[in-house]
C-alpha positions as semicolon CSV with decimal commas, in nm:
position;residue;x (nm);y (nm);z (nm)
1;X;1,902;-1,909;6,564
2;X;1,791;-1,897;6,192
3;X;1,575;-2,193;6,054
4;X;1,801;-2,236;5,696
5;X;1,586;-2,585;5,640
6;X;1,285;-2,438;5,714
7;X;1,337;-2,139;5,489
8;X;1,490;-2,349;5,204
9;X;1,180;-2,560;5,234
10;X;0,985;-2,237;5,191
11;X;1,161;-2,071;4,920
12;X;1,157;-2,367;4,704
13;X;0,760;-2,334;4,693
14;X;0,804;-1,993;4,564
15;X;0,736;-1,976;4,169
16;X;0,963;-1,700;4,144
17;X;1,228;-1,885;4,299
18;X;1,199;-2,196;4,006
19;X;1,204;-1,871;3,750
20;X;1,509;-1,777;3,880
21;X;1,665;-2,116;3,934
22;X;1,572;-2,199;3,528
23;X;1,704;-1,858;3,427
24;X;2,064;-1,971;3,623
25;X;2,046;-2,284;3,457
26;X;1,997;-2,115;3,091
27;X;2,278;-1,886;3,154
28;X;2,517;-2,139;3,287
29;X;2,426;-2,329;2,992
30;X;2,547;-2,066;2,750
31;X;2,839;-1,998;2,918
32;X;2,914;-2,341;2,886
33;X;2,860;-2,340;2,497
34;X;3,006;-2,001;2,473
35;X;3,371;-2,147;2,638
36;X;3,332;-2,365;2,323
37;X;3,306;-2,113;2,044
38;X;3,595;-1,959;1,841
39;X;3,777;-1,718;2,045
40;X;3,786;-1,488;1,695
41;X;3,419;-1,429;1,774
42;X;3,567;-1,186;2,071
43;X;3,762;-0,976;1,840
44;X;3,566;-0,679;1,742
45;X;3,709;-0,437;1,449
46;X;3,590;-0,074;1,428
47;X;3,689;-0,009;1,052
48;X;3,718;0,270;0,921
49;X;3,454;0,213;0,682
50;X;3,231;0,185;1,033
51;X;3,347;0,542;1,137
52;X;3,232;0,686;0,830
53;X;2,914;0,500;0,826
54;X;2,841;0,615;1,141
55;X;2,902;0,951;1,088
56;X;2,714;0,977;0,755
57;X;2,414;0,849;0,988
58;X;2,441;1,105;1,238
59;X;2,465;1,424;0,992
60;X;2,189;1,236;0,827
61;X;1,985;1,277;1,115
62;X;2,120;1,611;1,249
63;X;2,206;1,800;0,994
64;X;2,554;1,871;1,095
65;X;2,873;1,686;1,155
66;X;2,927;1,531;1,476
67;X;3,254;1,634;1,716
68;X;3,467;1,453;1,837
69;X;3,306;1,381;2,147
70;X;2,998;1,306;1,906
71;X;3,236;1,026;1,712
72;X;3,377;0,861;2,017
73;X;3,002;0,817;2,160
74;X;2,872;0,672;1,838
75;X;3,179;0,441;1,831
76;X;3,099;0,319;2,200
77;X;2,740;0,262;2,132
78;X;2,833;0,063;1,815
79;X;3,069;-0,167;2,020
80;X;2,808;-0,221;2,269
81;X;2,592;-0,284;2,018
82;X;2,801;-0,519;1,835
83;X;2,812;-0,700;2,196
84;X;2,495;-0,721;2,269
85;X;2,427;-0,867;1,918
86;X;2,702;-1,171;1,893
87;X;2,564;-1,284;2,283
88;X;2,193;-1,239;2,169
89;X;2,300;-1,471;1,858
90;X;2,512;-1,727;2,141
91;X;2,204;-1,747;2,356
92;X;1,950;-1,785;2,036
93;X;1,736;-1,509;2,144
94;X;1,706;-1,501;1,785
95;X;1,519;-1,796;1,762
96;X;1,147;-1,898;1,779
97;X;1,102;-1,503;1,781
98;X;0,799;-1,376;1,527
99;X;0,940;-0,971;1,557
100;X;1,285;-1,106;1,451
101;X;1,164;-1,345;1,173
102;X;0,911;-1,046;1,042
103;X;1,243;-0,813;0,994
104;X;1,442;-1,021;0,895
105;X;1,205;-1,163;0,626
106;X;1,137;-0,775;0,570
107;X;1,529;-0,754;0,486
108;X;1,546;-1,034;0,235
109;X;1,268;-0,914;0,059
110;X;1,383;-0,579;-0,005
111;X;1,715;-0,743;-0,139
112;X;1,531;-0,901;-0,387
113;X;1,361;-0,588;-0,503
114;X;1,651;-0,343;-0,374
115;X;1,748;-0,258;-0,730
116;X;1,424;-0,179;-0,900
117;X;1,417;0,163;-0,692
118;X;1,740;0,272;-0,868
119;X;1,610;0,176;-1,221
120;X;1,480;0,483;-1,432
121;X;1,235;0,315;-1,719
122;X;1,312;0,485;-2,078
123;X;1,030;0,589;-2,307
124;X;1,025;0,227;-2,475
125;X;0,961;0,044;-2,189
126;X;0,697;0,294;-2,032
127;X;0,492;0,271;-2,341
128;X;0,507;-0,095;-2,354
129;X;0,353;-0,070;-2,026
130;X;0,126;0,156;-2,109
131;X;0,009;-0,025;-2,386
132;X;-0,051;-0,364;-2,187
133;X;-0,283;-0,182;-1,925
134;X;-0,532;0,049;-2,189
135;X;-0,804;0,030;-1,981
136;X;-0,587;0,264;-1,690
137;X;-0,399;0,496;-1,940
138;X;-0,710;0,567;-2,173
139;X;-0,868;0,889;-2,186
140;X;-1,224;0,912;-2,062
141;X;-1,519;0,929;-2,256
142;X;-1,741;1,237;-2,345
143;X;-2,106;1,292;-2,321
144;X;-2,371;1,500;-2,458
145;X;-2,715;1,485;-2,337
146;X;-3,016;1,700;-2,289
147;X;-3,289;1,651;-1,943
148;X;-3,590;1,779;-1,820
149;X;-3,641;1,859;-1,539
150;X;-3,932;1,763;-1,317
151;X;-3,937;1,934;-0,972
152;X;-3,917;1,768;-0,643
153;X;-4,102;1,494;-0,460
154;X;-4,294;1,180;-0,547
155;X;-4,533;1,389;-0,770
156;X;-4,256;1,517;-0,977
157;X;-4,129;1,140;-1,039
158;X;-4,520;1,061;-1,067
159;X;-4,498;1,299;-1,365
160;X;-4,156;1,197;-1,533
161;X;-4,282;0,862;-1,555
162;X;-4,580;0,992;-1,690
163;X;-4,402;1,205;-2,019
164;X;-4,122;0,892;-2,027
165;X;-4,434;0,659;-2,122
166;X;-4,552;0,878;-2,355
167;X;-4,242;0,966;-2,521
168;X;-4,193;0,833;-2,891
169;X;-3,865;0,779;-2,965
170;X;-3,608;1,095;-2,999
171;X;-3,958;1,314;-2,909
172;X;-3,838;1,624;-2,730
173;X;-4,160;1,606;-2,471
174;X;-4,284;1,912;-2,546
175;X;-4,497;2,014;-2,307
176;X;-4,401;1,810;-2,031
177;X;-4,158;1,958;-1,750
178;X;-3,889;2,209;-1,847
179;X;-3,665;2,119;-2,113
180;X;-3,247;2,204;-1,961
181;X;-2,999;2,126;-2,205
182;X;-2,702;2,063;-2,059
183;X;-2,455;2,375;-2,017
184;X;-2,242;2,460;-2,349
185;X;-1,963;2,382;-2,103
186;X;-2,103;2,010;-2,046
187;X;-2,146;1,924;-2,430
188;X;-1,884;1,664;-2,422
189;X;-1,863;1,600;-2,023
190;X;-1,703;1,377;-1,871
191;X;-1,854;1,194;-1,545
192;X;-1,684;1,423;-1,300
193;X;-1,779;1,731;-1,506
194;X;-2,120;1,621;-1,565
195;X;-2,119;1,511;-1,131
196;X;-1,993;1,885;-1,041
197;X;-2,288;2,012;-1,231
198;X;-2,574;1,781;-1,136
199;X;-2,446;1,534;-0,814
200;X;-2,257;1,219;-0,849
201;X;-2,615;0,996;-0,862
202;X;-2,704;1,206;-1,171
203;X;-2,385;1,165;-1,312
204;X;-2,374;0,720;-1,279
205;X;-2,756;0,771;-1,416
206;X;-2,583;0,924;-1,731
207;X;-2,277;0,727;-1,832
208;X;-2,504;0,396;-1,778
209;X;-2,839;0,558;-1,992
210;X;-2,897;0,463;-2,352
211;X;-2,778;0,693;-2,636
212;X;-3,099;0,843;-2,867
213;X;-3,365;0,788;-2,592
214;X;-3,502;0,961;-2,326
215;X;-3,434;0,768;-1,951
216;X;-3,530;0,784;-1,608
217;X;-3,602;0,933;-1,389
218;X;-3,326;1,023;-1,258
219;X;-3,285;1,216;-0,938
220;X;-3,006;1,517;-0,969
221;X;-2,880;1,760;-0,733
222;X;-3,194;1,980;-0,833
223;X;-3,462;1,722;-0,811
224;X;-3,626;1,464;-1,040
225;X;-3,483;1,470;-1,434
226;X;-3,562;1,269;-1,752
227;X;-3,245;1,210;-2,022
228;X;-3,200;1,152;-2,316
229;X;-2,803;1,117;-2,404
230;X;-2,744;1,251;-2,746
231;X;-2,416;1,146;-2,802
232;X;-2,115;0,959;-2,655
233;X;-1,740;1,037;-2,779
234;X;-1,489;0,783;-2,760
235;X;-1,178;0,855;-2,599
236;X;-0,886;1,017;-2,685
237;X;-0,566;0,817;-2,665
238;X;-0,330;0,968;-2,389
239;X;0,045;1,055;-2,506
240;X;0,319;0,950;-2,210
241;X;0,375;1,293;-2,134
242;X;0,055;1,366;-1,997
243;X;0,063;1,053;-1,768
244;X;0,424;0,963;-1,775
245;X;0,465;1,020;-1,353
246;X;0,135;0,778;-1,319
247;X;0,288;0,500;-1,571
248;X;0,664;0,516;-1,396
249;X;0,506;0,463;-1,032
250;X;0,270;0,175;-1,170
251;X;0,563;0,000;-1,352
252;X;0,804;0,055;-1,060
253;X;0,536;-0,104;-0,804
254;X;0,420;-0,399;-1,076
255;X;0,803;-0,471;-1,157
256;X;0,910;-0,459;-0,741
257;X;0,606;-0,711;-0,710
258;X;0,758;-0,946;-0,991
259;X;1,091;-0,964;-0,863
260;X;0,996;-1,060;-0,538
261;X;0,782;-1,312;-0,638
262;X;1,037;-1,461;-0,828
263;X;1,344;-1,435;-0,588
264;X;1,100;-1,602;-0,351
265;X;1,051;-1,893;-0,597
266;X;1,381;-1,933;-0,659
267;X;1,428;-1,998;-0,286
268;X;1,169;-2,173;-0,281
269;X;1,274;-2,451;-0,540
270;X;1,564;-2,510;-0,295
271;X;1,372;-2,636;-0,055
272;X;1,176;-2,977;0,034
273;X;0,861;-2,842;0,222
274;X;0,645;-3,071;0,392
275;X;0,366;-2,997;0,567
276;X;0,178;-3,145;0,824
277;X;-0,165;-3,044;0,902
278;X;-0,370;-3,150;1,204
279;X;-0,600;-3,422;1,187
């Protein structure tokens, strides 16, 4: 004969057991509160509208229309969908849940911005934004600059530092290493042309060196050089055309960061927040 008190005794030890008995009592719960709810929460409408959304989705994703069999399968698994969702809602699985609060804080922020990707700036606006932010949208400055060069090694910067002590202001060191003027090409460098030619240390050692005077030593992609930078040209101003693609996407992601900051205010100022820390 089978012990039923003994085994009840046993099984109500078991953790798994409790889990299961709490899990009953959540679900009979719901039921409870869903026997409560408005019965026109049961009524699910496929619209057309729905049909056609669905199907744009598939041939968006296929790359062909769908048959028949196709549409009555993507109808099913919208209804179950729609199912799942409303008794998900009646249980509050959406609650207390950080992957649902991400999304759907995710959703309301690209409402706020949603219409900023449809906007096409005109000519007035882009220069207006060009002209707040000169520092991005100006051309870059030139240099000229003759070097000598040194060799390689700690004697060869023993011996620039040497001829730089000795050198009187715009002296050309004659005599001392091998005079290089910079390639006809690099008259008026910029930093990336003049970094192509001689490294990107020699290039940082220019841009930051006095003009009229020789400096250094600085080490290129040849060895050990002294400079003297004979002239710096300012910048030319760039027109829109040449960096109207650049100014659009830098307006489009400054104006989507505006507009989200201030839908989020507005929301904000509807709200009493109060906020207690721990002690």
């Amino acid at each position: 004969m089978i012990d039923y008190r003994g085994w009840l005794r046993r099984a109500a030890k078991e953790p798994f057991v409790h889990f299961l008995l709490l899990g009953v009592l959540v679900f009979a719960f719901n039921a409870w509160r869903d026997t409560r709810a408005d019965l026109s929460d049961r009524h699910i409408v496929v619209t057309q509208a729905d049909v056609q959304r669905l199907v744009a989705l598939y041939m968006q994703t296929w790359n062909h229309p769908p048959s028949p069999a196709d549409v009555d399968a993507l109808i099913r698994d919208h209804v179950k969908e729609e199912i799942y969702y409303r008794e998900a809602l009646r249980m509050g699985l959406d609650k207390n849940d950080e992957v649902v609060r991400r999304r759907m804080r995710s959703k309301m922020e690209f409402l706020a911005v949603t219409s900023v990707d449809a906007e096409t700036p005109d000519d007035k606006t882009l220069l207006a934004f060009m002209q707040a932010h000169p520092q991005k949208y100006g051309g870059e400055p030139r240099y000229s600059f003759r070097t000598v060069y040194e060799g390689v090694g700690a004697a060869a910067r023993a011996a620039a530092l040497r001829d730089l002590a000795g050198a009187h202001g715009n002296a050309d060191l004659k005599g001392a290493g091998q005079r290089i003027d910079a390639p006809a090409a690099l008259a008026k460098a910029t930093k990336a042309d003049i970094a192509a030619a001689f490294g990107p240390a020699f290039a940082n050692a220019v841009v930051k060196a006095p003009v009229g005077r020789w400096a250094g030593p600085f080490e290129s992609s040849f060895g050990v050089n002294l400079v003297r930078v004979t002239q710096v040209t300012a910048p030319a101003p760039l027109s829109l055309a040449q960096v109207r693609r650049d100014v659009e996407n830098d307006w489009r992601a400054e104006t989507l960061a505006k507009r989200e900051a201030a839908g989020y205010q507005a929301l904000l100022d509807g709200y009493d927040v109060k906020i207690e820390k721990p002690q």
